[in-house]
C-alpha positions in Angstrom: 28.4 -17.9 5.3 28.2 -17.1 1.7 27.3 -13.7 2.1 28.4 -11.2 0.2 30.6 -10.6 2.9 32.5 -13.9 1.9 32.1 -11.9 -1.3 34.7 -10.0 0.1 36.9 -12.8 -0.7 37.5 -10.1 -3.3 40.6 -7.5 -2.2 38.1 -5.7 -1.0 34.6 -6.7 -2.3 33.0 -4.1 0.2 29.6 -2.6 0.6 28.8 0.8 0.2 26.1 2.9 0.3 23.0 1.2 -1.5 22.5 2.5 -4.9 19.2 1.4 -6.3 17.7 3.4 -2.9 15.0 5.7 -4.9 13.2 3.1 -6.5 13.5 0.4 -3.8 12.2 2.9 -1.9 9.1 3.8 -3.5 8.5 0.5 -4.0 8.5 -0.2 -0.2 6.5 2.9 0.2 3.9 1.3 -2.1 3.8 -1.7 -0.6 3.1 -0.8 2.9 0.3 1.3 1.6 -1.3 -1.4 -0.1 -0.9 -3.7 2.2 -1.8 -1.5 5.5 -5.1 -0.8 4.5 -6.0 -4.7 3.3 -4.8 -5.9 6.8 -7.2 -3.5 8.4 -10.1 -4.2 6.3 -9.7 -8.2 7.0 -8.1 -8.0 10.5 -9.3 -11.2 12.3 -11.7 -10.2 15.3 -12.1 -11.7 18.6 -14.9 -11.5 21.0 -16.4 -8.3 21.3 -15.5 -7.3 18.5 -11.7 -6.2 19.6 -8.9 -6.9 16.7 -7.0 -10.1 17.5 -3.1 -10.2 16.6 -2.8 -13.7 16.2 0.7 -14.0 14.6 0.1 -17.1 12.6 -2.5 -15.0 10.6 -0.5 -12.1 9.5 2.0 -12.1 6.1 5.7 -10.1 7.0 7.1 -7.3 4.9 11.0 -6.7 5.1 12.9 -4.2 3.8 16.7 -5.4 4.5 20.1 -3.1 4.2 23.4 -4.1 4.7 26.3 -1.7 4.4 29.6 -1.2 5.9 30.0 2.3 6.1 28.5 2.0 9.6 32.1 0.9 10.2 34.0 3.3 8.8 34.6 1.8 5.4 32.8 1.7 1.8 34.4 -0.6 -0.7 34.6 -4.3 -1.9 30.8 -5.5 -0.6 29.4 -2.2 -1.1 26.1 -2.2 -0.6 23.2 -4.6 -0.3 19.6 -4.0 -0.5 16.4 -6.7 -0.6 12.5 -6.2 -0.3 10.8 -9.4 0.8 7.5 -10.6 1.2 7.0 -13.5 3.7 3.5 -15.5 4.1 1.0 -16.6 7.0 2.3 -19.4 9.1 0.5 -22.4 7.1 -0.7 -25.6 8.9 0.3 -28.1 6.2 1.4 -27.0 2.5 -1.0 -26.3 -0.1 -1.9 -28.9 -2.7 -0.2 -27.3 -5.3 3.1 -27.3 -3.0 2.5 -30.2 -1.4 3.3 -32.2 -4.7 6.6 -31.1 -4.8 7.9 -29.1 -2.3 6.6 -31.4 0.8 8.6 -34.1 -1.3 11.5 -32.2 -1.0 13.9 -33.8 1.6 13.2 -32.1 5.4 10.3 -30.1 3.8 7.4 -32.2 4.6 5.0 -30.8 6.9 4.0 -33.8 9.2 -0.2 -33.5 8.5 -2.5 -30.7 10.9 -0.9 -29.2 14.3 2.6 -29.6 13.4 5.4 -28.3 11.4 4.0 -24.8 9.6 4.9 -24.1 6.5 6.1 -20.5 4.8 6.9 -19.3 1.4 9.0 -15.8 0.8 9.5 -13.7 -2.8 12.3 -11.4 -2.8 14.3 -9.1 -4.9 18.1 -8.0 -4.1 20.4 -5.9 -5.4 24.4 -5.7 -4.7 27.7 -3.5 -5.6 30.8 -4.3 -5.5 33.9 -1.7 -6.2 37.4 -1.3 -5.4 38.7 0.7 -2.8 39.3 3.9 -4.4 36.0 4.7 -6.6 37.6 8.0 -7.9 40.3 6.3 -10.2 38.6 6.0 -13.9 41.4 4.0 -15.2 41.1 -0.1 -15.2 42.2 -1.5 -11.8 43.4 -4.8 -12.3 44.9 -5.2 -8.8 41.5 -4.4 -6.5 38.4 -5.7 -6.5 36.1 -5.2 -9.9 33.0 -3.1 -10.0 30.0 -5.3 -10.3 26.6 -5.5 -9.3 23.8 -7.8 -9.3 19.9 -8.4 -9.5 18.3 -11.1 -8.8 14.7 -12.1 -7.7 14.3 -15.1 -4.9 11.7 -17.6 -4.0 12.1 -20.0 -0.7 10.1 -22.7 0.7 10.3 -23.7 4.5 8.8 -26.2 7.0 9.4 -25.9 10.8 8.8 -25.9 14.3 10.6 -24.9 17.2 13.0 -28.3 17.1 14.2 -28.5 13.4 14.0 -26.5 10.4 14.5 -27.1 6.8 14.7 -24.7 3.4 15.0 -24.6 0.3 15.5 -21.5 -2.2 15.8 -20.5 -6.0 17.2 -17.5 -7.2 17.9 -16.5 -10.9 19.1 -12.7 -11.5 21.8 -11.2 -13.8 25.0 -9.8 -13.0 26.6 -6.5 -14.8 24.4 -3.3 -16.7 21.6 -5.1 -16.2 21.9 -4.8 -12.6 21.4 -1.1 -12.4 24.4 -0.8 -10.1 26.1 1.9 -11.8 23.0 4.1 -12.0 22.1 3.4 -8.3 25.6 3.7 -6.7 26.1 7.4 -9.2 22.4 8.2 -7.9 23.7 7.9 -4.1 27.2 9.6 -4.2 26.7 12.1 -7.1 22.9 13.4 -7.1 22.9 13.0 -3.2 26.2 13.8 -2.2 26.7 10.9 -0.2 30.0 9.4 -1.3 33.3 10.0 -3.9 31.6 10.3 -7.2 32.2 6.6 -8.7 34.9 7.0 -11.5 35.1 3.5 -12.6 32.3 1.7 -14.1 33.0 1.5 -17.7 35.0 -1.2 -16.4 32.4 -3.3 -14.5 32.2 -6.9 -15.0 30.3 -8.0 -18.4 26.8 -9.2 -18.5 25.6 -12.9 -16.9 22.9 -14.7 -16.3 22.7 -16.4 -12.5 21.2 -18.9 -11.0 21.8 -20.4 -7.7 19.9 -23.3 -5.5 20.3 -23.5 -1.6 19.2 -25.6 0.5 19.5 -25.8 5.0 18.8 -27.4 8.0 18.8 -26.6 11.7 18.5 -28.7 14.7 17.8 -27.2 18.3 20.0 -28.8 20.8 19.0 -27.5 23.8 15.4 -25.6 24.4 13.5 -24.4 27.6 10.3 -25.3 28.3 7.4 -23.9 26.2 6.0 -21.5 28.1 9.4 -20.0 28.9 9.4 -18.4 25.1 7.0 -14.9 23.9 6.7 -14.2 27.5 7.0 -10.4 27.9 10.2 -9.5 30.3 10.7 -13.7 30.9 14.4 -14.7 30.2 15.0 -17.9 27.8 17.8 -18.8 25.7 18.1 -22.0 23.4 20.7 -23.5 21.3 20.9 -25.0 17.8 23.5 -26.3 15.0 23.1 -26.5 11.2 24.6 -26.9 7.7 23.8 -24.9 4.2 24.9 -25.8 1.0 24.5 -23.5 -2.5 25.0 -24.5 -5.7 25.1 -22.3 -9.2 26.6 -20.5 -11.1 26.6 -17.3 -8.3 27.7 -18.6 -5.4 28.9 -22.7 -4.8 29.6 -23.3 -1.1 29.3 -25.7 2.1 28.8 -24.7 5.2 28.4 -25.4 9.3 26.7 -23.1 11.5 25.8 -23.0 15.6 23.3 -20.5 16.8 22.9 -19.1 20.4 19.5 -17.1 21.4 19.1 -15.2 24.6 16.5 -12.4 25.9 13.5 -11.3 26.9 10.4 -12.4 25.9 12.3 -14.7 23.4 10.2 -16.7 20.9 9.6 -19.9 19.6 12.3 -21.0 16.2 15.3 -20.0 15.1 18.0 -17.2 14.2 17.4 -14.5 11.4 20.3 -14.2 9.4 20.2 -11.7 7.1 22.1 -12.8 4.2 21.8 -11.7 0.6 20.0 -13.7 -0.9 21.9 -16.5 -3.2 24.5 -16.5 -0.2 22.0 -17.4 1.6 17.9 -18.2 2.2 14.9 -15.8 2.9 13.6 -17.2 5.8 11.1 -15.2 9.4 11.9 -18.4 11.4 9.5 -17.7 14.6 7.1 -20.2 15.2 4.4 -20.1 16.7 1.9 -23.3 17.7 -0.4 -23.5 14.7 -3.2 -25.1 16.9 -2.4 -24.4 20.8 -3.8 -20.7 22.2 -1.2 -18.0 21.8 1.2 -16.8 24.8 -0.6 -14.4 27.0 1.1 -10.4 26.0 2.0 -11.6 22.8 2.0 -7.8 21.8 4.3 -7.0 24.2 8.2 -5.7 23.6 10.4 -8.3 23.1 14.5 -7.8 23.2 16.7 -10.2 22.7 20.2 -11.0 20.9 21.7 -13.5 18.8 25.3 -15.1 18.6 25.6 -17.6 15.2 29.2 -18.8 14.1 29.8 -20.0 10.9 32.8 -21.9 9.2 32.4 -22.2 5.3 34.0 -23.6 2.3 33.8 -22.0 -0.7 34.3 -23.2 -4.3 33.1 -21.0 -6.3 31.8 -17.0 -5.8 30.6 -14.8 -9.2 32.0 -11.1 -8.6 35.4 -12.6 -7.4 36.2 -14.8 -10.0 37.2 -11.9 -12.4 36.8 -12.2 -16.3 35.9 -10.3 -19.4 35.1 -6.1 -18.5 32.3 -4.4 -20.1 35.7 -2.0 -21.1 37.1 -5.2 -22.5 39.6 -5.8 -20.1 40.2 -8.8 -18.7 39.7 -8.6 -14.7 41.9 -11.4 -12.6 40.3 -13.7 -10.2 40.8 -12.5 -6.4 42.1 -16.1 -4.6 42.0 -17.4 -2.0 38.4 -16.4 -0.7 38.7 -15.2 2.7 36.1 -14.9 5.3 35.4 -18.6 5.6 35.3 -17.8 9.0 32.4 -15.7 10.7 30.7 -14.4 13.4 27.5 -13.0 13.6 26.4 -10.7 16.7 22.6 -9.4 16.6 20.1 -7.2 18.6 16.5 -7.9 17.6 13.7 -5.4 19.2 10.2 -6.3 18.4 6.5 -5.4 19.1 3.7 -6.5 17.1 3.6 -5.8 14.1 7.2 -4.2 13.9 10.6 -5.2 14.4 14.0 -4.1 14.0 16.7 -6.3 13.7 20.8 -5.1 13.8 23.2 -7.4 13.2 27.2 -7.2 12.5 28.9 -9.5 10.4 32.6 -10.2 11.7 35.1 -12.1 9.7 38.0 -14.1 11.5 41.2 -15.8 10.6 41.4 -13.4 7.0 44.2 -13.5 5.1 45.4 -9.3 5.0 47.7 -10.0 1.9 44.3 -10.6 0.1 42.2 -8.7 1.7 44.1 -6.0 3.7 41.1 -3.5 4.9 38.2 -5.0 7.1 35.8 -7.2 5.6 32.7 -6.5 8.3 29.5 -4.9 7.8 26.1 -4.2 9.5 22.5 -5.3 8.4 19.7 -3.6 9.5 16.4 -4.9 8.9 13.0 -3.4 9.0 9.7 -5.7 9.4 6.6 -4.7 9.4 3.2 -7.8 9.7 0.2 -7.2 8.6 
């Protein structure tokens, strides 16, 4: 709700092609070739001695992109790029967490063969420009450049009724972002976009620091052995809320979420929303006790329909202020993109999945924002 998209609140706060690509890269190059070889060496075994893909066991790498060039358009929310790691499904907390974080409202984790718990660490980056990147000169009228970094921690207890999470995310806005150097690395060395003209006048330096919190409910859910089965059709229904506080994005919001497919599983939604806008989660659950569905390796397809309406009081990049230049950048008012609609098309077979989902903004105001507002995420998971 909060996304970067609503980020767009800005006259165009667009996405464009991800900048910090080369060494987010070899970062998720790295870290699949660490972790590859560690999952193979401790792979649980079953009888015989035949590896055993029991879900619950496995951790989740995701390498997330979101962009809106897909579209047809690269400004405002330019570009939007997180690497996340996402843990085993736990039975209860571990001590250490469950002093604090199984206090935490909606977070407990109701003792063995209930709710699992999950942790996720996370680093994003996002770029913001105006619409025309080639202009050098200040462009008080359009979106500012600006770019963020930030790293992410979230906490979350569920099952396949409700689910609750909490995250923390501290980063930096301006230089310190590396958005200049990433967005000029995509369009200049690769020759992927107008050479970016414009960023001497990038929003100063600042420290963020955001908390969000959520909760779903599932209103309506099949039977249990309706969901993970291979070329079975299920579909469930749920509602939630979010709230985000700090000094990066401050925000309410209400949400309903609509699953349907093939081989469907157990939980909830993926929304794949920069972080700070929104909370890290790999919602599918998964019995911590009871045997696994039969074909639990099989393809799965399915697709996702969440709606969102959310009210926003406060959003970083398009608040304007104080230029790196020196120049004093105006706030961009009122945010649009309260309104939302999220269409998605998740493929899976363990260990990967593929997730594509459009963002779709409704009721916007085209005297603020008078070019399109929607992206695309694509998401790339790999467990191991």
């Amino acid at each position: 709700m909060m996304r970067p998209r609503r980020m767009d609140v800005s006259s165009r706060l667009r996405r464009a092609p991800h900048p910090m690509r080369p060494l987010l890269a070899a970062l998720a190059v790295a870290c699949l070739a660490a972790a590859i070889p560690a999952a193979a060496a401790e792979e649980p075994r079953a009888e015989g001695g035949k590896p055993s893909r029991d879900i619950r066991e496995l951790y989740l790498f995701r390498f997330e992109f979101d962009n809106d060039t897909f579209l047809g358009d690269d400004n405002s929310f330019t570009n939007g790029t997180s690497f996340q790691i996402h843990s085993k499904f736990n039975d209860v907390w571990a001590p250490g967490y469950a002093k604090w974080i199984g206090k935490f409202p909606g977070l407990g984790d109701d003792g063995r063969g209930r709710r699992i718990t999950r942790w996720a660490w996370g680093v994003s980056q996002n770029i913001f420009t105006p619409n025309d990147v080639s202009i050098e000169a200040f462009q008080p009228n359009d979106a500012p450049y600006a770019g963020t970094l930030g790293v992410s921690a979230s906490w979350a207890a569920y099952d396949n009724k409700r689910l609750a999470a909490l995250q923390a995310y501290v980063g930096c806005m301006g230089p310190c972002s590396g958005a200049e150097s990433a967005q000029k690395w995509v369009h200049e060395d690769l020759g992927l976009g107008t050479p970016p003209e414009g960023w001497d006048h990038q929003l100063a330096q600042q420290w963020l620091g955001n908390l969000n919190y959520e909760y779903r409910y599932k209103i309506y859910a099949p039977p249990a052995d309706r969901y993970f089965v291979a070329g079975r059709f299920a579909q469930d229904f749920s509602a939630g809320s979010q709230v985000g506080v700090g000094n990066f994005v401050t925000f309410g919001e209400i949400n309903v979420e609509y699953r349907l497919g093939w081989g469907l599983p157990m939980g909830f939604t993926k929304r794949p929303d920069p972080p700070g806008w929104g909370i890290m989660l790999d919602p599918v659950y998964a019995d911590p006790v009871a045997p696994l569905p039969t074909r639990v390796e099989a393809w799965r397809f399915y697709s996702t329909v969440v709606m969102r309406k959310a009210w926003i009081a406060y959003n970083n990049p398009a608040e304007g202020g104080e230029t790196v230049s020196g120049e004093q950048h105006p706030g961009i008012h009122p945010y649009p993109g309260e309104d939302e609609v999220q269409v998605g098309l998740h493929l899976s077979r363990l260990p990967w999945a593929v997730h594509a989902t459009y963002y779709r903004y409704i009721n916007q105001d085209t005297e603020v924002l008078p070019s399109s507002s929607d992206w695309v995420n694509f998401s790339f998971e790999y467990r191991f």
